[in-house]
N, C-alpha and C positions, 0 to 999 in steps of 0.2 A: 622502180627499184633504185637504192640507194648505191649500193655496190658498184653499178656502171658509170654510173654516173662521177663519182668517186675515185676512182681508177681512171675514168678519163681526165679528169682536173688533176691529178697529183702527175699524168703522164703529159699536161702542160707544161706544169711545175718546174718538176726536172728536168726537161727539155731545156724551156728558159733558164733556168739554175746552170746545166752543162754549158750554155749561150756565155753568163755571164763571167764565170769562172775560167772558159777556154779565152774570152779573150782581154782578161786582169788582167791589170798592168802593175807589178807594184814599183817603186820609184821611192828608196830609203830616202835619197837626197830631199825627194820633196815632200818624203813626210817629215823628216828631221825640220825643215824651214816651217811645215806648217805646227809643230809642234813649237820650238823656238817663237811665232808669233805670236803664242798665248803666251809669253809672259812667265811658263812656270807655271801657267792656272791650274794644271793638271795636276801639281802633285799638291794644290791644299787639300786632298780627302787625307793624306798623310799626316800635314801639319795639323788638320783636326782631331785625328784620331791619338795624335802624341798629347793634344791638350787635355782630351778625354781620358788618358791613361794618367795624366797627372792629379787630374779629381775635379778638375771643372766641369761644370756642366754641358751637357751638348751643344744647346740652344746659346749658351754663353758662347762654349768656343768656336761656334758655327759664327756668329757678329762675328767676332775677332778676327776669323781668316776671314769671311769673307769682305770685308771692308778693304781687304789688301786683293785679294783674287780676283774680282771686278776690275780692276783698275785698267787691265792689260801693260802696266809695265811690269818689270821687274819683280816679279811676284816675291822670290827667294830675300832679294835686299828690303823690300820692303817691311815685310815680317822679322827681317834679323833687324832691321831699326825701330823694332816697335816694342818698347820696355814691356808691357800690356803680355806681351808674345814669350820675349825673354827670360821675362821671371819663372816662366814652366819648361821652359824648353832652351834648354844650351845651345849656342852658336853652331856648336859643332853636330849636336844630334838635329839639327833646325836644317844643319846642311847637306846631311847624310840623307833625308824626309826627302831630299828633291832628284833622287838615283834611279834611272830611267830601268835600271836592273830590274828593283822593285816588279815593275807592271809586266816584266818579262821572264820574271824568273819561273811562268811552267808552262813557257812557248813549247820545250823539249816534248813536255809528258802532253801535251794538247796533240802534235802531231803526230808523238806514238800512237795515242789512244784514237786518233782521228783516222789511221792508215791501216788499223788491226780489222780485220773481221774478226764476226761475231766468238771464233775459240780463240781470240787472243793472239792470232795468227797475224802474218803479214800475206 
């Protein structure tokens, strides 16, 4: 039968799952450093998607950021010195594209919806 078998494996699972989650560590400082190592590489799916809405093509704006996102410097100066970049995308909205906000703005609603039981309950 499929059933015990199944039930025993997902009762690994979680077991291991409770293992890893009771003893996370999380450590802002050393995610901020390891974020700050890239360079900013994080936020070209941003700067792609601003080229994209300007009417370039994907595959175009996809070369474009990525020739500067590879690099591991400076991702954000790079792109603001690249006339190529500039001409679709203003200094200022170029600068706004790099707001770590962005990738956090629905941390809130993830945890609400992560700690409800099934009637919406806590």
């Amino acid at each position: 039968m499929v059933a015990p078998d199944a039930t025993i494996a997902l009762d690994f699972m979680l077991v291991r799952l409770a293992g890893v989650v009771e003893s996370l560590e999380v450590r802002p400082d050393v995610m901020a450093q390891n974020l700050a190592r890239l360079g900013g590489a994080v936020f070209s799916e941003q700067v792609l998607l601003a080229l994209v809405r300007r009417g370039l093509r994907r595959d175009d704006a996809y070369r474009l950021v990525q020739r500067h996102a590879l690099t591991g410097d400076d991702v954000a100066a790079r792109l603001a010195a690249d006339p190529e970049i500039t001409r679709h995308v203003s200094a200022d909205e170029l600068a706004s594209l790099f707001d770590i906000r962005h990738h956090l703005r629905h941390t809130d609603a993830l945890f609400t919806r992560a700690l409800e039981d099934g009637d919406g309950a806590r």
